[in-house]
C-alpha positions in Angstrom: -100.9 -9.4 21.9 -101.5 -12.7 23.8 -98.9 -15.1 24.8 -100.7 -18.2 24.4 -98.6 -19.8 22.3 -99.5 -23.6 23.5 -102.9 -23.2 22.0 -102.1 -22.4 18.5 -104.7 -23.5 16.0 -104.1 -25.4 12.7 -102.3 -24.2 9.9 -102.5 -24.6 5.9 -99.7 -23.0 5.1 -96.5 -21.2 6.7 -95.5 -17.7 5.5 -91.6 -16.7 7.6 -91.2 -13.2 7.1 -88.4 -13.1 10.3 -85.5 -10.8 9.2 -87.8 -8.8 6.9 -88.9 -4.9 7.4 -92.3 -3.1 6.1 -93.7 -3.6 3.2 -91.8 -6.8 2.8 -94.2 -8.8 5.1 -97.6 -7.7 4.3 -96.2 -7.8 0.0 -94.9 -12.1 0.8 -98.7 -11.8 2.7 -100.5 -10.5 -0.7 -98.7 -13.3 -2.5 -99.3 -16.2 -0.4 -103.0 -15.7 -0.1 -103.2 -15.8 -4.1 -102.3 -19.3 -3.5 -104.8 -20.4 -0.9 -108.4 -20.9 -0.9 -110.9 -19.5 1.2 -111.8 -21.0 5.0 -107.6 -21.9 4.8 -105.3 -20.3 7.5 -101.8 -18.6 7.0 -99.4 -18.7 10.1 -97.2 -15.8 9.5 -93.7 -15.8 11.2 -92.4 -12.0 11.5 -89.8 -10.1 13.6 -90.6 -6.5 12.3 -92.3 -5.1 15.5 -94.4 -2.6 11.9 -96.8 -6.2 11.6 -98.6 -5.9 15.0 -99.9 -2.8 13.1 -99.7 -3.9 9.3 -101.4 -7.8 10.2 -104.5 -6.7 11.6 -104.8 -4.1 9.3 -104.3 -6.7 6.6 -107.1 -8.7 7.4 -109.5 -5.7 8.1 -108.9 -4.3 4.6 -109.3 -7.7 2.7 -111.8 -9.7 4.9 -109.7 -12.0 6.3 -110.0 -13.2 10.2 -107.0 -12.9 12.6 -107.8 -16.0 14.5 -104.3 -15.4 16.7 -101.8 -13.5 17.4 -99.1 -14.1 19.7 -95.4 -12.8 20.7 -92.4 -14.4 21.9 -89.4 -12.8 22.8 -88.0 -13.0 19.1 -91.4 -13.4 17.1 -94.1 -12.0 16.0 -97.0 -15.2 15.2 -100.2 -14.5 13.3 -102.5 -17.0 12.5 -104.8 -15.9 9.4 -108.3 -17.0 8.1 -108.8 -16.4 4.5 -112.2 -14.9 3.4 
């Protein structure tokens, strides 16, 4: 993961998933997109180390584009294009 944090792009909408364990991040992911509109992006806050696996895998299944990802010594960050 990159740690360019500084550069972070735009947000829509935030999604903090800290203090919550697989599935519980990707299932708060599937309901949080329901809600946005395509071209929008998703920051997602997580601390389970499961999403560095589970986030990318996300967006390949349903089309989406992981514009970042970053990690700082408590967090996992994901910034998220809908389709």
């Amino acid at each position: 993961m990159a740690d360019n944090i500084e550069a972070s792009p735009h947000h829509d909408t935030l999604l903090d998933t800290t203090g919550l364990y697989c599935p519980e991040p990707i299932m708060l992911m599937h309901n949080k997109v329901r809600d946005m509109g395509s071209g929008q992006i998703l920051k997602v806050v997580a601390t389970d180390p499961a999403t560095t696996r589970d986030v990318p895998k996300f967006c390949q299944f349903l089309g989406h584009e992981l514009v970042q990802s970053s990690e700082t010594t408590d967090n996992y960050i994901y910034f998220i294009r809908l389709a």
